[in-house]
C-alpha positions as CSV (number, residue, x, y, z in Angstrom):
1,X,-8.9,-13.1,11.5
2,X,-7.1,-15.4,14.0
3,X,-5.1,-12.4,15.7
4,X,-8.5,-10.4,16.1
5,X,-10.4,-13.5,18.0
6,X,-7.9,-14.1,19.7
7,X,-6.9,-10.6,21.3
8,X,-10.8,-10.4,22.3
9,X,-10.7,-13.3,24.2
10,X,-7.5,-12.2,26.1
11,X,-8.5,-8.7,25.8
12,X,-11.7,-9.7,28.2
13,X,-9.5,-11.4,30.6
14,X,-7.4,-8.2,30.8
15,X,-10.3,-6.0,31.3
16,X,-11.2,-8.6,34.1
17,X,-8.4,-8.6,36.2
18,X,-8.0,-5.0,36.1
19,X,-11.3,-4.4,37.3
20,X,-11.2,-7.1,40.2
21,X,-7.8,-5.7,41.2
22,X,-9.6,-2.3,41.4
23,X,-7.2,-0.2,38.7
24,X,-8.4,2.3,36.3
25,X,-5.5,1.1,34.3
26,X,-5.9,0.7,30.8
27,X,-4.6,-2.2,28.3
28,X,-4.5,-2.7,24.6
29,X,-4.1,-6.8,24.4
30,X,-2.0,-7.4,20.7
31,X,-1.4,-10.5,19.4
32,X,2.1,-11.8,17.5
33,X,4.1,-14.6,16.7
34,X,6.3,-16.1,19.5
35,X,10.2,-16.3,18.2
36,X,9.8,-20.3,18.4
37,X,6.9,-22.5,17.6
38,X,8.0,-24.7,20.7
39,X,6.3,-22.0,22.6
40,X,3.0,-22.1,21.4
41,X,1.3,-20.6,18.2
42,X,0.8,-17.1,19.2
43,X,1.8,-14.9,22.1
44,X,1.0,-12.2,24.2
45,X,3.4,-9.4,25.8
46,X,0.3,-7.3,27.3
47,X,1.5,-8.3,31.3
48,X,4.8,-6.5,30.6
49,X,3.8,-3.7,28.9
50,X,1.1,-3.3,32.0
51,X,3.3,-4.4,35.4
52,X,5.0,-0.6,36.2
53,X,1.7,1.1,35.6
54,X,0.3,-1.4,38.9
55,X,2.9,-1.9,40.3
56,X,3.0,-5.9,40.0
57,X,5.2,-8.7,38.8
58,X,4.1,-9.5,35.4
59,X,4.9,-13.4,35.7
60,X,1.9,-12.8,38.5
61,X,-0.7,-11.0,36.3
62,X,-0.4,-13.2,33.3
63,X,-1.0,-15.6,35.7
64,X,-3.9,-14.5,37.0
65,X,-5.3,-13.3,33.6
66,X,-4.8,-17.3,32.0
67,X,-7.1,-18.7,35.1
68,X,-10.1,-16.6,33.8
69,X,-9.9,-17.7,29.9
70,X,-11.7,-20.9,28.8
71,X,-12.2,-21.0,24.5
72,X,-12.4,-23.8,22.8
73,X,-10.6,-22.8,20.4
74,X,-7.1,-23.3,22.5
75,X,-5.2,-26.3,23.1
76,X,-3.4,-25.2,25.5
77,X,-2.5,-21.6,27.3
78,X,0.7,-21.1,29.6
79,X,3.2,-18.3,31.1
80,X,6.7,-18.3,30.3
81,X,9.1,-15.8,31.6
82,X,9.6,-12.9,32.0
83,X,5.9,-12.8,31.4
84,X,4.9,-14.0,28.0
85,X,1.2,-15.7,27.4
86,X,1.4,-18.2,24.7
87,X,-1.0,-19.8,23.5
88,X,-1.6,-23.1,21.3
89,X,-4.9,-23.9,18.8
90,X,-7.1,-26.6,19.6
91,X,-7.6,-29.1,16.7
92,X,-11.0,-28.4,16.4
93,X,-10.3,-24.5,15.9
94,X,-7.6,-25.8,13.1
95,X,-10.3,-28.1,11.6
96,X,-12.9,-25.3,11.4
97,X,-10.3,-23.0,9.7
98,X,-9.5,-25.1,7.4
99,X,-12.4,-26.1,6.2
100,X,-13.5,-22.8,5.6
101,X,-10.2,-22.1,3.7
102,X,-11.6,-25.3,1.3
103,X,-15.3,-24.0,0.9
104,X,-13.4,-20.9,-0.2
105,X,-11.4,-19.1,-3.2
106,X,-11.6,-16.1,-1.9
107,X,-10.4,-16.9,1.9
108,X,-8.6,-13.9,3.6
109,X,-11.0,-10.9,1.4
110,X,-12.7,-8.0,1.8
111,X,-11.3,-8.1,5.8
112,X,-10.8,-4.8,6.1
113,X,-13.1,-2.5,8.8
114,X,-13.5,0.7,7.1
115,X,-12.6,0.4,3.2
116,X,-11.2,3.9,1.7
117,X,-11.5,5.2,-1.7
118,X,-7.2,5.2,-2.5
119,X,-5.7,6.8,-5.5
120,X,-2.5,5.1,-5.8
121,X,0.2,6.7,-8.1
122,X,3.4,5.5,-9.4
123,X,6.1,5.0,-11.8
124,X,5.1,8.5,-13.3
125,X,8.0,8.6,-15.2
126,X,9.0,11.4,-17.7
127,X,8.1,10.4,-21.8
128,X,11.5,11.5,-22.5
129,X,13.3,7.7,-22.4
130,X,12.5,4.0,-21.9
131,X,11.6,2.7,-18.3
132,X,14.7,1.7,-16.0
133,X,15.2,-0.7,-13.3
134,X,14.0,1.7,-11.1
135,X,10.8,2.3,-12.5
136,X,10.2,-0.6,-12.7
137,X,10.4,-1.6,-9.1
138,X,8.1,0.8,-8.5
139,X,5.5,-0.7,-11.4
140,X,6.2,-4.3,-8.9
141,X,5.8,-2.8,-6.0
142,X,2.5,-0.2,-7.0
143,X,0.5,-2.7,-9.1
144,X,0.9,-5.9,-6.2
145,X,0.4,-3.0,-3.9
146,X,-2.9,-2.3,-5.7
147,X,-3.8,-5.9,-6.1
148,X,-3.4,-6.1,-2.0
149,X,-5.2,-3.3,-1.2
150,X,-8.1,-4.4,-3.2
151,X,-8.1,-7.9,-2.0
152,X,-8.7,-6.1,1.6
153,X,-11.9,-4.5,0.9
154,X,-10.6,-1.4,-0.1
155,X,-11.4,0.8,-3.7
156,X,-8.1,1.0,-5.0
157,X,-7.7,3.2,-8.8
158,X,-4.3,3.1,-10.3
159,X,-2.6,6.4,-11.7
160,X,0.7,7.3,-13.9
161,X,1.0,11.1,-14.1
162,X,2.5,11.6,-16.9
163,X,5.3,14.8,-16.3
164,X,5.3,15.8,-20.2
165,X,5.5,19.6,-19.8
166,X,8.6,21.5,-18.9
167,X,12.4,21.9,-20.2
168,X,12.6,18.3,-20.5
169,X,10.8,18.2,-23.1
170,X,11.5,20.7,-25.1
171,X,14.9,19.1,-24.9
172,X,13.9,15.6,-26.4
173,X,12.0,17.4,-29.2
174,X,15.3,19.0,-30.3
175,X,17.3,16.1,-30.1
176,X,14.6,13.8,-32.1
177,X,14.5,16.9,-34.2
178,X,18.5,17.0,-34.8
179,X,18.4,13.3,-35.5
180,X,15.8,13.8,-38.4
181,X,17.5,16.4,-39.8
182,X,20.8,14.1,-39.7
183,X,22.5,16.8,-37.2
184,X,24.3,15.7,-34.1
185,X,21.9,15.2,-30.8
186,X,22.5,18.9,-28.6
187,X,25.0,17.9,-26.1
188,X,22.8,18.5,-23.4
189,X,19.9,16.3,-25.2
190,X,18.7,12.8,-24.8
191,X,21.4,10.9,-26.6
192,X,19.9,7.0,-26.0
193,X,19.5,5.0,-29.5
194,X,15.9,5.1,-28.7
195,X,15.9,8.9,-29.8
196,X,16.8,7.3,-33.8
197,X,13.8,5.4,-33.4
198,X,11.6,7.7,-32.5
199,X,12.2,9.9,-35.2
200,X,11.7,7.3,-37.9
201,X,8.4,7.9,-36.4
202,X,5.4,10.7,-37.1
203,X,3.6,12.2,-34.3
204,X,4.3,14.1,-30.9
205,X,7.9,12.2,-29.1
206,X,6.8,12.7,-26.2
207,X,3.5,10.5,-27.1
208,X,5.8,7.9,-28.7
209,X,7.9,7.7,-26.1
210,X,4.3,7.4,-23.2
211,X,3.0,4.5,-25.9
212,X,6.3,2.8,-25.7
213,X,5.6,2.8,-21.7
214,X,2.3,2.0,-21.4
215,X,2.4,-1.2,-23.8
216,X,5.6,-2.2,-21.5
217,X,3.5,-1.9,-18.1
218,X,0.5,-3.9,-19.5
219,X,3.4,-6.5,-20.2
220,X,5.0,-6.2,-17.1
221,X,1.0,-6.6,-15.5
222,X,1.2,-3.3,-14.2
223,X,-2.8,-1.8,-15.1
224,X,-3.1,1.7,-15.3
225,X,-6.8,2.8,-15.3
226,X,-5.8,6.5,-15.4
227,X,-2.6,8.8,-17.4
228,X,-3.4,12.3,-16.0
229,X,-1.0,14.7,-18.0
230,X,0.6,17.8,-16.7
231,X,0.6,19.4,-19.7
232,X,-3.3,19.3,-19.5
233,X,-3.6,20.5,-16.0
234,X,-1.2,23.5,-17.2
235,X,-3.6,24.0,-19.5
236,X,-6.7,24.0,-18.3
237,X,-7.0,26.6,-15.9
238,X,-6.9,24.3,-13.0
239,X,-3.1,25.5,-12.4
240,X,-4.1,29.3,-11.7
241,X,-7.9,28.3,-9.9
242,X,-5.9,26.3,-7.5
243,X,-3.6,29.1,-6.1
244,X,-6.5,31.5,-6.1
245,X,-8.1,28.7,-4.0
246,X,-5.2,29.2,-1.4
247,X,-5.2,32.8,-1.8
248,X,-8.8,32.7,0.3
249,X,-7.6,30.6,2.1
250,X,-4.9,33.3,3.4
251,X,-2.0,30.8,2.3
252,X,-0.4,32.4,-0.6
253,X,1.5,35.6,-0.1
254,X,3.7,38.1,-2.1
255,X,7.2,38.6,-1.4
256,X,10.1,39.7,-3.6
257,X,7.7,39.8,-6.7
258,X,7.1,36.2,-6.3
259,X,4.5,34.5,-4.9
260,X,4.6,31.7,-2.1
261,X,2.8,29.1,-0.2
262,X,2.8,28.9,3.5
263,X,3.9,25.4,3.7
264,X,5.4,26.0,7.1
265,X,1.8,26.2,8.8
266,X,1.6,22.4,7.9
267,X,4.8,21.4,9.4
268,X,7.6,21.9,6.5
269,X,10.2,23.5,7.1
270,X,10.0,26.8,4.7
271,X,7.6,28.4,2.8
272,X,7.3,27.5,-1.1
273,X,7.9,29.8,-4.5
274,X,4.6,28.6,-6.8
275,X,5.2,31.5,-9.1
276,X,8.2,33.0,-10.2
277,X,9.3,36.6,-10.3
278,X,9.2,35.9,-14.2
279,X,5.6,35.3,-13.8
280,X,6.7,31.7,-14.4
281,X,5.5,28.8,-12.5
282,X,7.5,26.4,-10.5
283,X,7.6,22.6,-10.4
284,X,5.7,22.5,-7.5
285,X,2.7,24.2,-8.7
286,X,0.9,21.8,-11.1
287,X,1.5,18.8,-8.2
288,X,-0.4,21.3,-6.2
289,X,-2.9,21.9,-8.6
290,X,-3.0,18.1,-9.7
291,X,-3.4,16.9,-6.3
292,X,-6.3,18.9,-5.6
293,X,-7.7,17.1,-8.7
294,X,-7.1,13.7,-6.7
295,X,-9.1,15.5,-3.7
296,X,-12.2,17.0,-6.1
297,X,-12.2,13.4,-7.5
298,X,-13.5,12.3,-4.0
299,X,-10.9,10.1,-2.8
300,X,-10.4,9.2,0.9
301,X,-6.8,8.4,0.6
302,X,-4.1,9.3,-1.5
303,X,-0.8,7.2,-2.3
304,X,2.3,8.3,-4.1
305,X,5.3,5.7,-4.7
306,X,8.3,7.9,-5.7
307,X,11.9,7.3,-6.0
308,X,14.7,8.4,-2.9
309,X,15.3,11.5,-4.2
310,X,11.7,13.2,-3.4
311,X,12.4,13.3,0.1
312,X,12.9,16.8,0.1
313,X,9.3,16.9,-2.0
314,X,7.6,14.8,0.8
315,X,7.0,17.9,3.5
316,X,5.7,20.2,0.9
317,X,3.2,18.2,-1.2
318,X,2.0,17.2,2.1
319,X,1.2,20.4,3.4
320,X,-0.7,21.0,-0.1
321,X,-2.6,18.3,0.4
322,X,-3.8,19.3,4.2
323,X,-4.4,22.6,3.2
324,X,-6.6,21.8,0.0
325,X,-8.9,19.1,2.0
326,X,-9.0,21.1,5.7
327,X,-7.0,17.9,6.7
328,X,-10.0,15.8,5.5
329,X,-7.8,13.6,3.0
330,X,-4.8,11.5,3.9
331,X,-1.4,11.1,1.9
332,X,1.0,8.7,2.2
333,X,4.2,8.8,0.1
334,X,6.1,5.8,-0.1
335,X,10.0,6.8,-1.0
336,X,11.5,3.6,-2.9
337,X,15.3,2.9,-2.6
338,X,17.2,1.9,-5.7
339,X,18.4,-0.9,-7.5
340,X,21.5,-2.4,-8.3
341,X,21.4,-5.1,-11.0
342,X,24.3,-7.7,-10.5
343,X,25.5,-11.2,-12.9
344,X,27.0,-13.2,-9.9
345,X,29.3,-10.8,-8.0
346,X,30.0,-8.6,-10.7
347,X,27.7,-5.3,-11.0
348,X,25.8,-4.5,-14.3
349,X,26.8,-0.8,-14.8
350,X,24.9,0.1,-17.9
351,X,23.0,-1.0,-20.6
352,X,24.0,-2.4,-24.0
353,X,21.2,-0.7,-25.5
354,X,21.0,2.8,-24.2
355,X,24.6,3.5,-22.4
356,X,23.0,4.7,-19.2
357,X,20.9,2.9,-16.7
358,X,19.8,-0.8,-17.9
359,X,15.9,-0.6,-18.9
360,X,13.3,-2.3,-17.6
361,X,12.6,-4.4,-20.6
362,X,16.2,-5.3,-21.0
363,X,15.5,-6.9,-17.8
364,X,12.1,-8.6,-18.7
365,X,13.5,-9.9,-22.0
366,X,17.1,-11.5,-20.1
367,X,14.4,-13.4,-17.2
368,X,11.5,-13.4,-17.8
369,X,8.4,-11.1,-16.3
370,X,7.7,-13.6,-13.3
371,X,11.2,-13.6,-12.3
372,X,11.2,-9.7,-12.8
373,X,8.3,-9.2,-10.5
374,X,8.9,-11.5,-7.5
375,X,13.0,-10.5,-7.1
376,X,11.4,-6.8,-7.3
377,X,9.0,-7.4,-4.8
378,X,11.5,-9.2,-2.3
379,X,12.5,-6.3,-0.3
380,X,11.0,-3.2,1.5
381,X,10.8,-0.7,-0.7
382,X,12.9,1.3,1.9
383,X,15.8,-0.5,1.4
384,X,18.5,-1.3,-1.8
385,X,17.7,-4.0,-3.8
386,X,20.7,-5.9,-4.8
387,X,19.4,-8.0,-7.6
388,X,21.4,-10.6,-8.9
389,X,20.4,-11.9,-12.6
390,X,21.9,-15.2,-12.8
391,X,20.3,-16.2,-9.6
392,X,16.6,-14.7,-11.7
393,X,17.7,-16.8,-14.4
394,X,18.2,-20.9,-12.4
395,X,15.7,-23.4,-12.7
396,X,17.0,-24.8,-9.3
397,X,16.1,-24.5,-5.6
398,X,18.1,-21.6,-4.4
399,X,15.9,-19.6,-7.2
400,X,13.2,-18.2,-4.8
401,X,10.7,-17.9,-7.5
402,X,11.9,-21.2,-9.0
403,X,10.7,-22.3,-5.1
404,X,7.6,-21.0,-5.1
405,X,6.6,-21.9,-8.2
406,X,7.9,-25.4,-7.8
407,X,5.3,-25.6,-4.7
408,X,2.5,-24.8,-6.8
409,X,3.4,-26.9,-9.7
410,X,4.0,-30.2,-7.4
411,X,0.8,-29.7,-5.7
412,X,-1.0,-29.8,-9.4
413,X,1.7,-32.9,-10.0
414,X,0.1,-34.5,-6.8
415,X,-3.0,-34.0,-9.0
416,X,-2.4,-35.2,-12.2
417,X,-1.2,-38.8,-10.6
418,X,-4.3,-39.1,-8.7
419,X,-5.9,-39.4,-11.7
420,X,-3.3,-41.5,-14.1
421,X,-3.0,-44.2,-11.0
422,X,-7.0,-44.0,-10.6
423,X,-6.9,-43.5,-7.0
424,X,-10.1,-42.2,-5.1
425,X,-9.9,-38.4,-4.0
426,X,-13.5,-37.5,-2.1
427,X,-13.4,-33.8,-2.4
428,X,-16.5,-33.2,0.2
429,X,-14.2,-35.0,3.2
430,X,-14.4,-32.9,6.3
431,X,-10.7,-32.3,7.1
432,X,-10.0,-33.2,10.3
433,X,-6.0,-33.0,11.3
434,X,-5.7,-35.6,14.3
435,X,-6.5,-38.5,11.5
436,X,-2.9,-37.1,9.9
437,X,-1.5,-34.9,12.9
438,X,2.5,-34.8,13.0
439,X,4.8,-31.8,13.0
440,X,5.4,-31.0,9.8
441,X,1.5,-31.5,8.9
442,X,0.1,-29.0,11.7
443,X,3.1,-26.7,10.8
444,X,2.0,-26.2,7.5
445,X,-2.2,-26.0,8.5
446,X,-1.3,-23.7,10.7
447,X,0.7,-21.5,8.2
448,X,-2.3,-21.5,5.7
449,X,-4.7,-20.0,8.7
450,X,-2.3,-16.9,9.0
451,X,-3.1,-15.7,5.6
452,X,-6.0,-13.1,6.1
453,X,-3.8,-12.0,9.2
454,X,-0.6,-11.8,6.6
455,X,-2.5,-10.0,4.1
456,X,-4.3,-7.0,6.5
457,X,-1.1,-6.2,8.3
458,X,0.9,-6.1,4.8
459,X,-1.9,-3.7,3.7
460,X,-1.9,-1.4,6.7
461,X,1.9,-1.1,6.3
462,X,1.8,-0.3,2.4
463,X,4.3,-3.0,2.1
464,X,4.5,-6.0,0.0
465,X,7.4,-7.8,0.6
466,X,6.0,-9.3,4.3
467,X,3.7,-11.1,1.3
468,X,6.7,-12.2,-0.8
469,X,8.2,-13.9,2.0
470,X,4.6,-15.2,3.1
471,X,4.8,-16.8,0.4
472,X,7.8,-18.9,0.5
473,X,7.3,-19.8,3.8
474,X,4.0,-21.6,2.7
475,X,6.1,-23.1,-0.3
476,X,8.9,-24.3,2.3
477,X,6.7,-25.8,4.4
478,X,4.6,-27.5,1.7
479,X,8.1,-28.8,0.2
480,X,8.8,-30.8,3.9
481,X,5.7,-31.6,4.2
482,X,6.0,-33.6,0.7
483,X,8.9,-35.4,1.2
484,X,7.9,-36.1,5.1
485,X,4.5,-37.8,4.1
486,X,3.4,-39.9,1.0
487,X,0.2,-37.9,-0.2
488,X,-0.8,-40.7,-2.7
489,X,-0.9,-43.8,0.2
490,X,-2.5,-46.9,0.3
491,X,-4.6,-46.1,3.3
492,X,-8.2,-44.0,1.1
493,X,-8.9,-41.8,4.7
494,X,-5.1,-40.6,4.9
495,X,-4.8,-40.1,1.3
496,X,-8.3,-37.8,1.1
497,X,-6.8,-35.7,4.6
498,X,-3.5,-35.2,3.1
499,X,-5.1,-34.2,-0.5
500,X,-7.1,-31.8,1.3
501,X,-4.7,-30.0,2.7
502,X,-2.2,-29.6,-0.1
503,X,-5.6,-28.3,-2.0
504,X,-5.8,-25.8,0.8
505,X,-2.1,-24.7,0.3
506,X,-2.7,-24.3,-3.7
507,X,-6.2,-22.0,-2.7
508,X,-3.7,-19.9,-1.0
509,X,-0.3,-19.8,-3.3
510,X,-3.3,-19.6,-6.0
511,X,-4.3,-15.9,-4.1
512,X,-0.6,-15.0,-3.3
513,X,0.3,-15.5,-6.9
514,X,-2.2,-13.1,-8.0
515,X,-1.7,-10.6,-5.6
516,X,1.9,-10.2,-6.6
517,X,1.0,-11.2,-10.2
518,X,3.1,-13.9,-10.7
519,X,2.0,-17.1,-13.0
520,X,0.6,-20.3,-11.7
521,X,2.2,-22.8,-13.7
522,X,1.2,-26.6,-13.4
523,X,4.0,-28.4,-14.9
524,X,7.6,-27.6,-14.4
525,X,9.6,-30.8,-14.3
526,X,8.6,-34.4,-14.7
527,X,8.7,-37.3,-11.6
């Protein structure tokens, strides 16, 4: 990764000048962006972050830290106020990156340092009603998630667990039972139209309803390789062996004829109820219990995606987690923010088909799944998603996955010309960006190198959307680079440089695309 070889490099210098200025001072050189390319391609902040602790100017240590660098793989290195090292690649460093990019379809994997064993879970939605909106952005965000993760190095299984025990469902059995025995739906039961077609069906609702879900996912590209029901860890046993498992482990104690968990010893704010005074269990108790299956199943990591409203669940399942694996397993839970579905500026309150929240395949069936998937994926999953449908739906420019997908589909344009004009393409040239060097050329080589950078950071953050927008930048500057230089020219040398470069940009929308499992689609339009 370019960030990497370049923070050792300046890292070294650091190191250096500390030691010839005599300071046991200590420095960790990072590497990001500057906020305009005019300063260079990459910058470096370590000189402020490191003036108060010796007590110098920081203009005069980044100063003194540049003298001592010499890599050929920098153009040019300067200080800018109040301190900043930037830093612009040599052309040689762009030519080697790009033609590894070329020799490559798999440029940017397997980067990681220490690849995990992760059980990623989401969507996990009751099998007592079609998908909604909601689940559905978590089905984007988990499975492009997965594909990310993966892509790093790391041994990603995906996981749906399946809540199909509990009041709930004794609920939708009466109300599929009512409708079969043409009596009104209880008023506190599942009134959706779905509940008429299930029970034209035979067989269990609730394993009608988890069909219905599972063929929708595999639609959506959304791979489960695991349903782990609740029902079946109620009963197994594995329910009552995991609280005797915290009983040795002095964390479960009796109080007011019920029994709890000292959650508090791992940082939540009160103690837990696992078993009622009723001799009932709570909620909580089979996530405990099916978490410890996640841990027995030897994985390093653990990631849930849930919806908002588990915030309060967050402290707890955590503390059951720590306790189970003596802190040796990690989990992360990822709390996802809603959705609101709009037409224009008006807001799409319900659905046609089920009078409550508009489903997920209402959605897929109105746009399309590609269009589903990338307007999902746009934003952190920590923030509302305003998503507007009749934007989803234009085959223009201001479509962001029309964009992308436009960027793809001209490159394979580019492609299909080169061979109906006959023109020579040498696919083994050595690219080489001074022999077509201008700004919108090197902007967009230089974009392309960020990729296995773009991709690692996206992964340590469990966010996907830094990869969405990744990916339009590439398509933007693909787009200006097309109408600011004539791909097919006259000149055979230009023409193989410039075809080798927008093959580069499709190797990388090519990965991008599958990562966030959208389609690559050659033709969309005709020139």
């Amino acid at each position: 990764m370019i960030k990497k070889n370049i923070a050792s490099i300046v890292q070294k210098a650091f190191d250096d000048y500390l030691k010839s200025i005599s300071s046991d001072a200590k420095c960790q050189v990072e590497i990001g962006y500057p906020s305009d390319s005019k300063f260079g391609d990459y910058a470096c902040a370590t000189a402020l972050r490191i003036a108060k602790d010796i007590n110098k100017n920081p203009m005069d240590i980044a100063q003194a830290v540049i003298t001592t660098i010499k890599s050929d793989d920098f153009a040019g290195i300067e200080v800018v106020r109040p301190g900043f090292i930037n830093i612009t690649l040599s052309d040689k460093f762009i030519n080697k990156s790009i033609n590894d990019l070329l020799k490559s379809e798999n440029y940017g994997k397997n980067t990681v340092e220490k690849p995990l064993k992760i059980l990623l879970e989401y969507v996990s939605a009751n099998p007592t009603g079609p998908l909604h909106i909601g689940h559905g952005r978590w089905a984007a965000i988990g499975s492009a998630l997965g594909n990310l993760l993966s892509y790093v190095g790391h041994n990603v299984h995906h996981e749906f667990y399946v809540n199909d025990a509990g009041e709930q469902i004794e609920k939708l059995n009466r109300s599929v039972n009512a409708v079969k025995n043409g009596l009104p739906v209880p008023e506190d039961g599942y009134h959706g139209a779905y509940i008429a077609d299930v029970a034209k069906l035979d067989g269990e609702p609730k394993d009608l309803i988890l069909e219905t879900q599972k063929q929708l996912l595999e639609r959506f590209r959304t791979y489960m390789e695991t349903y782990t029901s609740e029902d079946d860890i109620r009963k197994s046993g594995d329910l009552e062996t995991t609280i005797e498992v915290l009983k040795e482990k002095g964390l479960i104690y009796e109080k007011e004829d019920a029994w709890w968990f000292k959650s508090t010893v791992y940082g939540d704010d009160k103690d837990r109820v696992v078993q009622k005074t009723s001799g009932d269990y709570t909620y909580f108790a089979p996530d405990i219990a099916y978490h410890r299956n996640k841990i027995l199943r030897g994985f390093d990591f653990l990631i849930n995606i849930l919806g908002a409203d588990h915030h309060g669940y967050v402290p707890r399942i955590t503390a059951a987690v720590r306790a189970l694996s003596d802190d040796k397993v990690k989990l992360d839970v990822v709390l996802g923010q809603l959705v609101r579905l709009y037409r224009g500026k008006d807001l799409v309150r319900m659905s046609k088909r089920t009078g409550d929240m508009v489903s997920l395949e209402e959605v897929i069936d109105e746009i399309g799944i590609d269009s589903t998937r990338y307007f999902l994926l746009m934003r952190s999953v920590t923030t509302t998603l305003d998503f507007d449908l009749e934007l989803a739906r234009k085959k223009e420019n201001d479509n962001p996955i029309y964009y992308v997908q436009y960027a793809y589909a001209r490159i394979c344009n580019i492609f299909f010309k080169l061979e109906e004009k006959d023109l020579s393409y040498d696919k083994n040239t050595v690219f080489d960006i001074s022999k077509i060097s201008n700004e919108q050329t090197l902007k967009l080589a230089k974009l392309l190198m960020r990729m296995p950078d773009e991709l690692l950071e996206s992964a340590k953050s469990f966010e996907v959307y830094p990869i969405v927008n990744y990916t339009y930048e590439v398509s933007a500057a693909l787009h200006r680079f097309y109408y600011e230089n004539i791909v097919l020219c006259d000149d055979a040398e230009i023409r193989n440089q410039r075809l080798q470069l927008v093959e580069a940009v499709r190797q990388v929308l090519a990965i991008l695309f599958d990562i966030i499992a959208i389609s690559k689609i050659e033709r969309m339009w005709s020139e």
